[in-house]
VEXPA-388524 format. One line per 3 residues: number of its first residue (from 1); for each residue x, y, z of C-alpha. Coordinates in Angstrom, 1 decimal, decimal comma, padded with zeros to 4 digits. Example, Ala and Ser with C-alpha at 12.3 -4.5 7.8 and 13.67 -1.06 7.14 Angstrom:
REM residues 2
1	012,3 -004,5 007,8; 013,7 -001,1 007,1
REM end
This chain:
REM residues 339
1	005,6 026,3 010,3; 008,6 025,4 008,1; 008,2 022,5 005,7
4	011,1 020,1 006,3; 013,7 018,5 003,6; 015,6 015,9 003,2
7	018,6 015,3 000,8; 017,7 012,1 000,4; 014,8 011,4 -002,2
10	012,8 008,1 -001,0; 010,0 007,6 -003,3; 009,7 004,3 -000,9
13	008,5 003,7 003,0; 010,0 000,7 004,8; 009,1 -000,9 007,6
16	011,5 -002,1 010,8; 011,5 -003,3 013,6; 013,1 -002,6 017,3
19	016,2 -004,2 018,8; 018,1 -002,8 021,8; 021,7 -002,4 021,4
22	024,8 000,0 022,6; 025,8 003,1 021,0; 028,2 003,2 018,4
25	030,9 005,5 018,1; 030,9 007,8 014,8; 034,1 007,1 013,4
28	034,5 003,3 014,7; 031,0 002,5 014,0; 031,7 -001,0 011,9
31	032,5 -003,6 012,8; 032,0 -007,1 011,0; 031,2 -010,9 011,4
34	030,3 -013,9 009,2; 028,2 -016,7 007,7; 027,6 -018,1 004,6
37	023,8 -018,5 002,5; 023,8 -020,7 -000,6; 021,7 -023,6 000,9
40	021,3 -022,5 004,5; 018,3 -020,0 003,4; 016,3 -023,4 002,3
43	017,8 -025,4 005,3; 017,0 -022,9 007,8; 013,8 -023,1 006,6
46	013,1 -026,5 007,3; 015,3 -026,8 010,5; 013,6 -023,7 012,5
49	010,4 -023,4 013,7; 007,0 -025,1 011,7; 006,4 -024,9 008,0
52	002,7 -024,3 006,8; 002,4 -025,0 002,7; -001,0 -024,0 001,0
55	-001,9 -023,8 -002,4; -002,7 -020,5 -003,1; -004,9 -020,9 -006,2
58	-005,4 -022,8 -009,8; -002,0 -022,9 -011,3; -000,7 -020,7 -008,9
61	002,7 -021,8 -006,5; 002,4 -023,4 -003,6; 002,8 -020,4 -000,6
64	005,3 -021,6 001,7; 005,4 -019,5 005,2; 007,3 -019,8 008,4
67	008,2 -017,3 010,7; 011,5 -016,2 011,3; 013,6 -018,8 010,3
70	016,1 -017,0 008,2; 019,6 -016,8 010,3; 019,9 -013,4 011,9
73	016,3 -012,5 012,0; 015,3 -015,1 014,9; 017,1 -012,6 017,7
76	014,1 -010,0 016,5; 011,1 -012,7 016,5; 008,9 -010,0 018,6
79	009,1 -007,5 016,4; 010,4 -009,2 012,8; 008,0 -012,0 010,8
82	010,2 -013,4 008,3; 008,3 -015,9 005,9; 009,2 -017,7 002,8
85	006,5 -017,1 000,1; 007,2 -018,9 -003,1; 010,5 -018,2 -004,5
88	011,4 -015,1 -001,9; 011,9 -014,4 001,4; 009,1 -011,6 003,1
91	010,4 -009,7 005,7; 007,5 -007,7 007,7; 008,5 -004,7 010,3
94	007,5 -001,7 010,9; 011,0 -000,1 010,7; 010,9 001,5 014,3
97	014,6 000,7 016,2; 015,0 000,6 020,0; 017,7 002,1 020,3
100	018,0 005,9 020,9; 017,7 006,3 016,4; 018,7 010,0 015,2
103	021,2 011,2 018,1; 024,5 012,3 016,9; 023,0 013,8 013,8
106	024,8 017,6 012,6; 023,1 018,0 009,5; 019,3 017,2 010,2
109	016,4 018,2 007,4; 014,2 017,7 010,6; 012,6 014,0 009,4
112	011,5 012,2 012,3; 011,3 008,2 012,6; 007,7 007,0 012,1
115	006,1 003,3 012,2; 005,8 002,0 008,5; 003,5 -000,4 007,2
118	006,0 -003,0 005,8; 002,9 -005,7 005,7; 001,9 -008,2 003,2
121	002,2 -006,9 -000,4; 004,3 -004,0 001,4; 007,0 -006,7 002,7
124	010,5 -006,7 002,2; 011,8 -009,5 -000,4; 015,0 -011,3 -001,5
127	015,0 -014,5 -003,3; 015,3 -017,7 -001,3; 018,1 -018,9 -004,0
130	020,0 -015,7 -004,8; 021,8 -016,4 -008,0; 025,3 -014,5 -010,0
133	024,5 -011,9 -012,3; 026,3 -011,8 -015,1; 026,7 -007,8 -014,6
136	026,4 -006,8 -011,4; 024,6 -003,4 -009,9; 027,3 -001,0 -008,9
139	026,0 001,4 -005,9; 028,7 003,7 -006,9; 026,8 004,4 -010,1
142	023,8 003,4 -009,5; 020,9 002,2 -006,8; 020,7 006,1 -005,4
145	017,1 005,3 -004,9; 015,0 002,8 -002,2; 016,5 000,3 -000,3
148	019,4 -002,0 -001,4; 019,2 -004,3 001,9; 017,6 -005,2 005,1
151	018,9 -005,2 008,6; 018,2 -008,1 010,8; 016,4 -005,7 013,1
154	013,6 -005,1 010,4; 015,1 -001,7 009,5; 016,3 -001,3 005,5
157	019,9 000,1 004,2; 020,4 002,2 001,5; 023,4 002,9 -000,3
160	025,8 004,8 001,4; 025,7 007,4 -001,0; 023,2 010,0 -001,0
163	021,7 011,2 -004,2; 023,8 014,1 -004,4; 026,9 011,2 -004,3
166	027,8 012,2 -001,0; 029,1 009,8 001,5; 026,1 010,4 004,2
169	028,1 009,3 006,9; 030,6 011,4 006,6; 028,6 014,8 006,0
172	027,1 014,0 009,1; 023,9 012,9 008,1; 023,4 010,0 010,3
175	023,0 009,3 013,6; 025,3 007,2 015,7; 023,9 004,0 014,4
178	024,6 004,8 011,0; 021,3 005,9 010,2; 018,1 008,5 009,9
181	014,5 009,3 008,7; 014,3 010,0 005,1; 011,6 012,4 003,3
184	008,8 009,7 004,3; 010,1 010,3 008,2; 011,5 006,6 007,4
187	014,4 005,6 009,4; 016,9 003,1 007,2; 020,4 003,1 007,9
190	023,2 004,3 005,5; 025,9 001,7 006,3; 026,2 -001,3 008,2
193	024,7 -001,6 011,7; 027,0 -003,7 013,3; 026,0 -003,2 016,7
196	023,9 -006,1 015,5; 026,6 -008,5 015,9; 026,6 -008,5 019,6
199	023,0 -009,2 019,3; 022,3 -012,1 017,2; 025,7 -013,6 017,9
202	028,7 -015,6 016,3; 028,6 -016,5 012,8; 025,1 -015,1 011,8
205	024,2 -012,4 009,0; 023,5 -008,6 010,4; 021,1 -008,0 007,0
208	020,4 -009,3 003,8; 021,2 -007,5 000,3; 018,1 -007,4 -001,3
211	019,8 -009,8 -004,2; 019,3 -012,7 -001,5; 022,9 -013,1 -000,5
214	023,8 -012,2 003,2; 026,0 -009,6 005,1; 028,4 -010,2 007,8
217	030,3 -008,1 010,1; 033,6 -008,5 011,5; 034,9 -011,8 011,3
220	033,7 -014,5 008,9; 031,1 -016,7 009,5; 033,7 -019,4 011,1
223	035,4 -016,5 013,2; 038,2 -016,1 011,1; 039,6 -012,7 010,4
226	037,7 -011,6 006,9; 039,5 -011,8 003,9; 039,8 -009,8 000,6
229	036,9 -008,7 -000,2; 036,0 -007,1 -003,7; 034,7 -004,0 -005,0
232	031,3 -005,0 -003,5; 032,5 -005,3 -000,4; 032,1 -009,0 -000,4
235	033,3 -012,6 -001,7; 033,0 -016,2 -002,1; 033,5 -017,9 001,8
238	034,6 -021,3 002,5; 031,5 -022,7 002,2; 031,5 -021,6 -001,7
241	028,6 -019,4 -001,6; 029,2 -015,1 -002,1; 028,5 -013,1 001,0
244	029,2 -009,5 001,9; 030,6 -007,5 005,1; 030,1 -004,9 006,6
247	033,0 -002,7 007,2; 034,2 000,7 008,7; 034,5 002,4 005,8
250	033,5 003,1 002,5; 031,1 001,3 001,3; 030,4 000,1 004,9
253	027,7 -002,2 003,7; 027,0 -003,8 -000,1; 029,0 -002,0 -002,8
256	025,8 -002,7 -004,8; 024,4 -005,7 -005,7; 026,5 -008,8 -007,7
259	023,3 -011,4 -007,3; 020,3 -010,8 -010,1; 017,9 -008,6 -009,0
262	015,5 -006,2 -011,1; 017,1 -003,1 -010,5; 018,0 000,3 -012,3
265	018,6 003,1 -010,3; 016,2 001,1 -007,2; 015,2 -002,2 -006,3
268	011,6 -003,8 -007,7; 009,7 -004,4 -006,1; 010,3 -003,1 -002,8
271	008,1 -001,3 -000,1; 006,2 002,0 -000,6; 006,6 005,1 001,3
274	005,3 008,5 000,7; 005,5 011,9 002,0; 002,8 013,0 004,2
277	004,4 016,8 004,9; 005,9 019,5 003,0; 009,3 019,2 002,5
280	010,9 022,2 004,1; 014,8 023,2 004,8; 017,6 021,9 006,4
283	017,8 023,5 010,5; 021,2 024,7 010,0; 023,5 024,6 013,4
286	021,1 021,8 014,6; 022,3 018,6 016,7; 020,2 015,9 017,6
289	020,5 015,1 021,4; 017,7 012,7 022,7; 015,4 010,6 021,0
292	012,3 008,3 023,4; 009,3 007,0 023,2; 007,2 007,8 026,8
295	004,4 005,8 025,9; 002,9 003,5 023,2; 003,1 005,6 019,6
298	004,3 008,6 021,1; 007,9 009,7 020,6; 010,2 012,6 021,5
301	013,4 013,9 019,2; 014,8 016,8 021,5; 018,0 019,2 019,6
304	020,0 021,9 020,6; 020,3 024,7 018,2; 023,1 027,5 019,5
307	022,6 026,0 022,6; 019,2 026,4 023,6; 017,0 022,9 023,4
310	014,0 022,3 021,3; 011,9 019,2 021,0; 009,7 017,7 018,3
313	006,3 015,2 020,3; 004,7 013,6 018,1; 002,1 011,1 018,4
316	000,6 008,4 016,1; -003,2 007,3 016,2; -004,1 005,0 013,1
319	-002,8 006,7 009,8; -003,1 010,8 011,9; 000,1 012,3 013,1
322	-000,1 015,0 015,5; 003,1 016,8 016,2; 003,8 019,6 018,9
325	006,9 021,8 017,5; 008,8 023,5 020,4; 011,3 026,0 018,9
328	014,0 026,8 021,0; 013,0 030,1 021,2; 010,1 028,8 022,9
331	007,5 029,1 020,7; 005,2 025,8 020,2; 003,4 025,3 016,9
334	001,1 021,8 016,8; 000,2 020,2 013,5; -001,9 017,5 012,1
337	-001,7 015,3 009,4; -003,4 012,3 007,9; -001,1 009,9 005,8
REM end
């Protein structure tokens, strides 16, 4: 069969999780809302839920976990464990969505959304006390690679530019959501998902830039209208703590990354995914119409290609992968592979 590509290069996996949610329109997908961090990552910590401290070792830190207590990722407690572990938040998913991920996509390089292990040394992190940098990150130049945030929902963000420099949104890249699989068949979104907002409610963050400072949508975190925001797409709230927003256009989610992080061109550390399958070429004329799971680790991504329908079943058993390709000429080609 034909290999399949991706524009995208994602030397990284991530893991999300699964949070229902209605369908976003393609051009008024953003929307935003607000909050503030500073102390409320330490606070929320000790106000939510129980706190277990061990001591992990001689002259080691004390290991501090609780699970999801960080604002924004208690709506997703079934399928999200977010823990504090020394000086950084640990976000574990396994980067599947509920909602119906890939449709709407008209330029597809025929990735599929897969569970990822985002698990213990393969978490997500942010520090728990994000801090200034005295030069920030700017993902106009820069951060082409990995992940840049994490949604609420367990599911990471890149930068909104692929790495050609394209806007991904607009080539059409992305699904209605805002997002799509990447080479790893891992599904991140490309600019803010701010369907969240109806899901974890009023003043609470949609995702978390991966410098430790949050992202809102819409409206502040007081309900207020948002204000000026800089060239990151964020500011300094009322509360006098930075935060970002997500918006409905360019660059939809973090401009980059003003906190200190250890970053080039990607995020360190940050989760690993690899490519299990030969990359392959774009299906020109493709459109992504239906996306399910009909039963537990199975999934279905149905497309119409000149209008005839074709389907990609796939089914995940440990780390195998067995897919059944139906072309819409009709022909059916079924695959294995181990990752």
């Amino acid at each position: 069969m034909t290999d399949h590509v991706h524009p995208h290069t994602h030397p990284h996996d991530h893991v999300h999780p699964h949070a229902p949610g209605p369908m976003l329109d393609r051009r008024a997908m953003l929307r935003a809302g607000g909050l503030g961090l500073g102390a409320i990552l330490l606070a929320a910590c000790r106000s939510t839920g129980s706190v277990a401290s061990t001591t992990t070792g001689a002259g080691s830190a004390d290991t501090i976990a609780s699970l999801t207590t960080l604002p924004g990722f208690d709506a997703f407690a079934d399928t999200v464990r977010a823990f504090v572990e020394g000086d950084y938040w640990l976000v574990e998913s396994n980067g599947m969505p509920t909602h119906n991920a890939m449709v709407g996509i008209v330029s597809w390089q025929q990735q599929v959304p897969l569970p990822q292990p985002y698990t213990g040394a393969n978490a997500w992190r942010f520090p728990t006390t994000p801090a200034m940098a005295n030069t920030p990150i700017s993902a106009r130049t820069g951060l082409f690679r990995g992940a840049i945030a994490i949604a609420v929902d367990g599911v990471p963000i890149f930068n909104a530019l692929n790495n050609r420099g394209d806007d991904a949104f607009l080539a059409g890249e992305l699904d209605e959501w805002g997002g799509h699989s990447g080479r790893a068949d891992d599904y991140h979104y490309h600019v803010a998902p701010l369907y969240l907002e109806e899901i974890v409610g009023a003043g609470k963050p949609i995702a978390y830039a991966l410098d430790g400072y949050p992202i809102y949508g819409s409206t502040e975190p007081d309900g207020s209208p948002v204000a000026t925001l800089d060239e990151y797409n964020g500011h300094v709230g009322a509360d006098g703590t930075y935060h970002y927003h997500g918006t409905t256009t360019y660059p939809y989610i973090n401009g980059g990354l003003v906190g200190v992080a250890n970053a080039t061109d990607q995020v360190e550390p940050q989760p690993i995914t690899r490519a299990f399958r030969e990359a392959g070429s774009p299906l020109k004329g493709a459109v992504i119409t239906g996306f399910s799971s009909p039963s537990t680790d199975s999934y279905r991504l149905e497309y119409s290609l000149g209008g005839t329908l074709g389907a990609v079943d796939y089914t995940v058993q440990g780390s195998s992968v067995a897919f059944t390709f139906t072309a819409p000429d009709g022909t059916v080609t079924k695959e294995t592979y181990t990752r």
